[in-house]
VOFI-573063 format. One record per residue (C-alpha): residue in one letter; x, y, z; residue number from 0. Coordinates in nm, 2 decimals. Example, Ala and Ser with C-alpha at 12.3 -4.5 7.8 and 13.67 -1.06 7.14 Angstrom:
REM VOFI-573063
+--------+--------+--------+--------+-----+
| residu |     xx |     yy |     zz | num |
+--------+--------+--------+--------+-----+
|      A |   1.23 |  -0.45 |   0.78 |   0 |
|      S |   1.37 |  -0.11 |   0.71 |   1 |
+--------+--------+--------+--------+-----+
REM end
This chain:
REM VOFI-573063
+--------+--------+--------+--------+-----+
| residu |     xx |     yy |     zz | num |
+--------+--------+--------+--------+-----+
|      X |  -0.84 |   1.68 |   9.02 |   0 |
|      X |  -0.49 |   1.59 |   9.16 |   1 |
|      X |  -0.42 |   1.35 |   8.92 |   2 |
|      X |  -0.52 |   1.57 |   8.65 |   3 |
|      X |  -0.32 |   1.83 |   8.75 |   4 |
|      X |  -0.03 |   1.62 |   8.78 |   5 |
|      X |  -0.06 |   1.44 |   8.43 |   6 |
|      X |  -0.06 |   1.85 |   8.28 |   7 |
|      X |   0.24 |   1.92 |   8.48 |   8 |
|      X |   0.46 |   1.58 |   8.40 |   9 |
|      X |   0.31 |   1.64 |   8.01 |  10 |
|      X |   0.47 |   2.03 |   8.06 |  11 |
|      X |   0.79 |   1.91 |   8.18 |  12 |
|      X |   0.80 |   1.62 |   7.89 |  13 |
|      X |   0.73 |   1.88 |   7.62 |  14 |
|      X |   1.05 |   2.10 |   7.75 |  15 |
|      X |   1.26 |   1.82 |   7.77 |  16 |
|      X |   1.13 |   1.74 |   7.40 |  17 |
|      X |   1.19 |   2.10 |   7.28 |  18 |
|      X |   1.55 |   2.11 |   7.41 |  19 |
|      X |   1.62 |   1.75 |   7.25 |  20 |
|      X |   1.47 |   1.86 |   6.93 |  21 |
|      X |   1.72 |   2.18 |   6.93 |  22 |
|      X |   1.99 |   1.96 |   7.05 |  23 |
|      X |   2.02 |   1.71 |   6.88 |  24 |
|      X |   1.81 |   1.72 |   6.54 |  25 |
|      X |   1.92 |   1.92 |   6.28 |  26 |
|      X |   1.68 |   2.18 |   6.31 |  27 |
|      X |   1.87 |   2.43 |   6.46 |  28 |
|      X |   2.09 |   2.42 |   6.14 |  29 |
|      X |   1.76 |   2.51 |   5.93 |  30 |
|      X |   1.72 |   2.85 |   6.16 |  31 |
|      X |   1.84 |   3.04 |   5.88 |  32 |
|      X |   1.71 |   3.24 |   5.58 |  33 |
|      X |   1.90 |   3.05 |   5.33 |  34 |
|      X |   1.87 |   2.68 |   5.47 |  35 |
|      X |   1.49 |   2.78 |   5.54 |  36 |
|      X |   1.47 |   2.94 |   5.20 |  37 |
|      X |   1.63 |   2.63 |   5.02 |  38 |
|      X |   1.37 |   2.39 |   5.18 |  39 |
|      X |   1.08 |   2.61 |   5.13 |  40 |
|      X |   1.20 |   2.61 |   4.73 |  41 |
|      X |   1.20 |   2.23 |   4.72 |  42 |
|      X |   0.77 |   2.18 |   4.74 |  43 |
|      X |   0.74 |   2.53 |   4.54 |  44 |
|      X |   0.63 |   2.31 |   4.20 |  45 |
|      X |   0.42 |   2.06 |   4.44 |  46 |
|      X |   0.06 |   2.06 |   4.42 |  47 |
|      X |   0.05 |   2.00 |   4.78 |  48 |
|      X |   0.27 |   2.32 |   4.84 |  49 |
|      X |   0.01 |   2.49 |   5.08 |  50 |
|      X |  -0.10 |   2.18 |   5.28 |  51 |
|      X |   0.31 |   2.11 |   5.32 |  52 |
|      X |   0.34 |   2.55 |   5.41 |  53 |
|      X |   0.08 |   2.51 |   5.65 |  54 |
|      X |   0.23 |   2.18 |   5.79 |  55 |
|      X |   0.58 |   2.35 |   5.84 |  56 |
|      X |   0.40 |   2.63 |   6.04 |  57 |
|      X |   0.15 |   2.43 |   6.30 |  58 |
|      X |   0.56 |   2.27 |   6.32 |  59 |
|      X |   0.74 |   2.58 |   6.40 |  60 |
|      X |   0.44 |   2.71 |   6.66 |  61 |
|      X |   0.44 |   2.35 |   6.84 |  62 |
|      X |   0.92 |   2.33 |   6.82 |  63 |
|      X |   0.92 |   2.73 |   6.89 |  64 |
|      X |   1.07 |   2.77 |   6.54 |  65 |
|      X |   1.12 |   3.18 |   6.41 |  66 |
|      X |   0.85 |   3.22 |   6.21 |  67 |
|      X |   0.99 |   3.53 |   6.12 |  68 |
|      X |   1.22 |   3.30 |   5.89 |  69 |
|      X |   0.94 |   3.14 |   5.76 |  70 |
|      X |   0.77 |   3.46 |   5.66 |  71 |
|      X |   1.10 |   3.55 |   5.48 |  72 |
|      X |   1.12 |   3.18 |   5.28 |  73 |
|      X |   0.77 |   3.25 |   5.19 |  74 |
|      X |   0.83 |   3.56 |   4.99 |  75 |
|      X |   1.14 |   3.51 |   4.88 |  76 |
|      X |   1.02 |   3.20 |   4.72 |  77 |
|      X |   0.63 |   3.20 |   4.62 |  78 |
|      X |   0.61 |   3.55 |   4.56 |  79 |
|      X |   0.50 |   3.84 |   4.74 |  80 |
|      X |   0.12 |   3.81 |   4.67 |  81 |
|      X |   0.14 |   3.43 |   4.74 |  82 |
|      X |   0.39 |   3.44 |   5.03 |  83 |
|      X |   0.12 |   3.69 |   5.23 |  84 |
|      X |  -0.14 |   3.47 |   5.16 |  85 |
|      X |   0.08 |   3.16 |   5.29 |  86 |
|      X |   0.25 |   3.32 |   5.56 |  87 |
|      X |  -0.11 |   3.46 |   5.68 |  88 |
|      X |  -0.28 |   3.13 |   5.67 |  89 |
|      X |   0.00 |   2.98 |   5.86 |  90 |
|      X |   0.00 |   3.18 |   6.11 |  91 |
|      X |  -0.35 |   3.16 |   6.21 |  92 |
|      X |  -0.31 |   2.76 |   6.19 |  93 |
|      X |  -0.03 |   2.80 |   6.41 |  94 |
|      X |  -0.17 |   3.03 |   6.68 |  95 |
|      X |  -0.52 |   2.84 |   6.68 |  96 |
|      X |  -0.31 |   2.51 |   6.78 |  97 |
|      X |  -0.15 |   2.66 |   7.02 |  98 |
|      X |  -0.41 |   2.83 |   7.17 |  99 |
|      X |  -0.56 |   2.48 |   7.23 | 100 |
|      X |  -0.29 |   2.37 |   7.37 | 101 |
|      X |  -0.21 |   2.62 |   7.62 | 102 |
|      X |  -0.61 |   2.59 |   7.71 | 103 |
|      X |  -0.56 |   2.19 |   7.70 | 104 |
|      X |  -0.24 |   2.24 |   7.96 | 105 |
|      X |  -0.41 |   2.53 |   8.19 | 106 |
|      X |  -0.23 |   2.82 |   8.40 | 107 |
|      X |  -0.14 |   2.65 |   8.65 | 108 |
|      X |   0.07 |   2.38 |   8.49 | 109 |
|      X |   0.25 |   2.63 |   8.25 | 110 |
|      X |   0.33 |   2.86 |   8.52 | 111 |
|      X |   0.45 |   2.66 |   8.74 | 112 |
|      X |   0.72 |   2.54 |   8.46 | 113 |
|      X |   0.74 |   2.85 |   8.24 | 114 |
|      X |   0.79 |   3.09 |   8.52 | 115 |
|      X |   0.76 |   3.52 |   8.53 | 116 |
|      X |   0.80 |   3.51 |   8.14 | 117 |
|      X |   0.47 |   3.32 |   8.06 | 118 |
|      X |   0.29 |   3.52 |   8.37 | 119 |
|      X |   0.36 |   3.84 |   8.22 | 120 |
|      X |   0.24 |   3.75 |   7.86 | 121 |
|      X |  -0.07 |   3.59 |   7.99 | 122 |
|      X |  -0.14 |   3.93 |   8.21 | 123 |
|      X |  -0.07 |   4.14 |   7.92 | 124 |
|      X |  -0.33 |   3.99 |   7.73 | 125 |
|      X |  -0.62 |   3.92 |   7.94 | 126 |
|      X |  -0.59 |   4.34 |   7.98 | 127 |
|      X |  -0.85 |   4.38 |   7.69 | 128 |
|      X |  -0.82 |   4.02 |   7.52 | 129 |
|      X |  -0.89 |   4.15 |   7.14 | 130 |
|      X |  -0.69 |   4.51 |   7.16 | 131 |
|      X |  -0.42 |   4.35 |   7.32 | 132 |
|      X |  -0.38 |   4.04 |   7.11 | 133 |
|      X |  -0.39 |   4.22 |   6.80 | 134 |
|      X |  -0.08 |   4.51 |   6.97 | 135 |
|      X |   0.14 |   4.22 |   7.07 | 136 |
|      X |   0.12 |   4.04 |   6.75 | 137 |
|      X |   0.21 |   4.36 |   6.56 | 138 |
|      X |   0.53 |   4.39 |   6.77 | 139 |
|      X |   0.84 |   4.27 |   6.57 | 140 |
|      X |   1.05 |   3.95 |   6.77 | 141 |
|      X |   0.74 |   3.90 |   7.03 | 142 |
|      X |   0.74 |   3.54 |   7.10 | 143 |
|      X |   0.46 |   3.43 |   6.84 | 144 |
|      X |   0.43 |   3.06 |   7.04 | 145 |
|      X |   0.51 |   3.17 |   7.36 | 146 |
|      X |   0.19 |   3.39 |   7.33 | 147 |
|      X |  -0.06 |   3.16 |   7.19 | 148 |
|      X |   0.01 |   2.90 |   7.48 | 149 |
|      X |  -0.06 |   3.22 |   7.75 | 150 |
|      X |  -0.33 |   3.29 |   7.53 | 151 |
|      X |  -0.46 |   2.96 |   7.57 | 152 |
|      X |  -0.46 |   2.96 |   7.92 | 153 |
|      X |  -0.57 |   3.30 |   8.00 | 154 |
|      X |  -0.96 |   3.37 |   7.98 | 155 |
|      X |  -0.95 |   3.48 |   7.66 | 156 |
|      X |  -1.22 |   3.43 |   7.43 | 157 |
|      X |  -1.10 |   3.20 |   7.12 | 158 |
|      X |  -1.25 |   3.39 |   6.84 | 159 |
|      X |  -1.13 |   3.81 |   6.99 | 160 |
|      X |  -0.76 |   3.59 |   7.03 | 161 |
|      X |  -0.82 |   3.48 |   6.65 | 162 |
|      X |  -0.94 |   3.76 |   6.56 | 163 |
|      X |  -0.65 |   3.99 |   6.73 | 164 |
|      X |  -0.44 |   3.77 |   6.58 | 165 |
|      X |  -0.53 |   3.82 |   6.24 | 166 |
|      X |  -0.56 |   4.21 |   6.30 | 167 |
|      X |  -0.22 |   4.24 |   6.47 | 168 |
|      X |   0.00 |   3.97 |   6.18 | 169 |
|      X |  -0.12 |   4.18 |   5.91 | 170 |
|      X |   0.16 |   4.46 |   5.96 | 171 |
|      X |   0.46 |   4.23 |   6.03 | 172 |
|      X |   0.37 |   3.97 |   5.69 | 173 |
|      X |   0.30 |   4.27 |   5.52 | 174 |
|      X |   0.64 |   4.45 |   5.57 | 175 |
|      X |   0.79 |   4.07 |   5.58 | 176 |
|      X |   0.67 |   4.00 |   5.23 | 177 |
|      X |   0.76 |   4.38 |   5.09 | 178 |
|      X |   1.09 |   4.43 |   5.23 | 179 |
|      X |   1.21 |   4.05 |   5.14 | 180 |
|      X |   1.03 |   4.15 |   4.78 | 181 |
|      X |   1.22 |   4.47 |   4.74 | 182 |
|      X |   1.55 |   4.31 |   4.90 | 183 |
|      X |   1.54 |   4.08 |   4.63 | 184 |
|      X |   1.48 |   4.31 |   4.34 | 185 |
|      X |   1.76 |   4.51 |   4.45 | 186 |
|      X |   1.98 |   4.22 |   4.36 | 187 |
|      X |   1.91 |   4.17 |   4.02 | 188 |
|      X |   1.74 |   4.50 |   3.95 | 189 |
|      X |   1.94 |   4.81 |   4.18 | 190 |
|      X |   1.75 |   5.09 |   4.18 | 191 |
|      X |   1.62 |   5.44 |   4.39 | 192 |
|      X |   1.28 |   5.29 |   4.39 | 193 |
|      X |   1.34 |   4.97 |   4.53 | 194 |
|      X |   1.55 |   5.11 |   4.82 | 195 |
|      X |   1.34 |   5.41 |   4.86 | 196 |
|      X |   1.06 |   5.15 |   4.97 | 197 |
|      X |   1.25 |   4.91 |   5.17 | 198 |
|      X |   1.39 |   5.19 |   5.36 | 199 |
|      X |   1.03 |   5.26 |   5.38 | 200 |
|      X |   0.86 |   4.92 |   5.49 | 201 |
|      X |   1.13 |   4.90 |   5.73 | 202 |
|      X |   1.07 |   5.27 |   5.91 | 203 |
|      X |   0.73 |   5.22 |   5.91 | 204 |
|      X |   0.72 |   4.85 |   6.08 | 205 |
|      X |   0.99 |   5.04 |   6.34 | 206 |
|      X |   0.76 |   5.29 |   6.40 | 207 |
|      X |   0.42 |   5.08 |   6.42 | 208 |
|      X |   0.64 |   4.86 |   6.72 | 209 |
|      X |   0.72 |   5.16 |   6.91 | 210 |
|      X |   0.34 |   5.26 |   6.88 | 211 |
|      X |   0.25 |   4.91 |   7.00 | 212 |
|      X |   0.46 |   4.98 |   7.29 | 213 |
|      X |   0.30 |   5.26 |   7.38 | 214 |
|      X |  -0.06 |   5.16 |   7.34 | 215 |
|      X |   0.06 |   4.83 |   7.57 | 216 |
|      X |   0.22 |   5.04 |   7.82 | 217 |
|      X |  -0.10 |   5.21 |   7.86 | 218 |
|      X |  -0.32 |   4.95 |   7.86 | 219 |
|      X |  -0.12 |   4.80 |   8.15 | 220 |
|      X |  -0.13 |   5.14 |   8.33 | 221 |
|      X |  -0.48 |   5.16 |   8.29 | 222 |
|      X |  -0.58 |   4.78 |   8.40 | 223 |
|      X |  -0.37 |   4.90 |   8.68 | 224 |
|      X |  -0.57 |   5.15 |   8.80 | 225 |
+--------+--------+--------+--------+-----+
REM end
C-alpha cells in the first residue's frame, strides 16, 4: 500500500515537472492563441482524418492543461458552426473521460497532497450532488475544464452522472462559443444590426447563465453544509 502510494505521488510530481517543461520550453505556449490555434486547426480542415486529429488535439489539451476555450473558438471559426459544435462537443467529452481516469488512476490522496486547497475545493464542490454539480461547474465560463476532471476522478463520483453532467453543463459554453465566434466572423465580411444584435446576445446570455451557476453552486455548498 506504501509503495503504491508512493509510485502515485513520485508519478504526480513527474507530471508537474512535465507540464511546466512542456510550457517552458516547447512551443506550445506560442499556440495559446486564437489565431496560431486557428491557423493549425485550418491545416487538417480538407483531411479525412479531420475529427480523429480534433479529437486527438483535445484528449492533448485536457492531459498539457491547454484552454480549450481556444479550441472551441478554432473549431467554429474554421469547420463551421454546425460542425465546430459537433467537434468541440465530442472533444470535450473525450477529454474529460481521460481525465477522469486519470484523476481516479492517481487517487485523492496523491493529488492533494501536490495540488493543494485549489484541487480540494473542486473535488468538494462536486462530490455536493455529483450530477447537478458537474453539469453547474461545467457551464461556468474560465472554470478549469482539466483541473475538474482530475478532482472528478478522484472524488466518489459516479463515472457516467460526471459524463453525463458534463455533457449537460458544455452544452451552453460550445453553444455561445460556436455562435458568437460564428457571428464575430460575419460581422467582418458581412456588418450588420442582426449579426451584432445576436452576439451581444449570446454573450449576455452566457454572462448571465454563469452568474446563475454561481448562485445554484453557492447554494448547493450552503446546503451540504448544513
Amino acid at each position: 500500500m506504501a509503495a503504491r502510494t508512493a509510485t502515485r505521488l513520485a508519478a504526480v510530481a513527474l507530471a508537474l515537472v512535465l507540464l511546466v517543461l512542456v510550457w517552458g520550453f516547447t512551443p506550445i505556449s506560442h499556440l495559446a492563441h486564437p489565431e496560431a490555434v486557428t491557423a493549425a486547426m485550418g491545416a487538417v480542415v480538407a483531411s479525412p482524418w479531420r475529427f480523429a486529429i480534433v479529437l486527438g488535439c483535445y484528449l492533448v489539451a485536457g492531459i498539457i492543461v491547454f484552454p480549450v476555450l481556444l479550441l472551441m473558438f478554432a473549431c467554429a471559426a474554421v469547420f463551421g458552426p454546425v460542425a465546430g459544435f459537433a467537434y468541440s462537443t465530442a472533444g470535450l467529452l473525450a477529454s474529460a473521460a481521460l481525465n477522469y481516469g486519470i484523476g481516479a488512476w492517481f487517487g485523492r490522496g496523491a493529488l492533494e497532497n501536490r495540488l493543494g486547497p485549489r484541487f480540494e475545493a473542486a473535488r468538494l464542490a462536486l462530490m455536493q450532488r455529483g450530477l447537478t454539480t458537474t453539469a453547474v461547474v461545467r457551464a461556468i465560463p474560465g472554470s478549469p475544464f482539466a483541473l475538474v476532471s482530475v478532482a472528478a476522478g478522484a472524488s466518489d463520483i459516479r463515472f457516467l452522472d460526471y459524463l453525463v453532467g458534463t455533457a449537460i453543463g458544455i452544452m451552453v459554453p460550445v453553444t455561445v462559443m460556436t455562435v458568437a465566434t460564428d457571428q464575430a466572423l460575419r460581422l467582418l465580411t458581412e456588418p450588420s444590426a442582426s449579426h451584432v444584435a445576436l452576439l451581444v446576445g449570446v454573450i449576455v446570455l452566457w454572462i448571465g447563465v454563469a452568474f446563475g451557476a454561481q448562485v445554484v453552486l453557492e447554494k448547493i455548498a450552503r446546503g451540504q453544509g448544513r
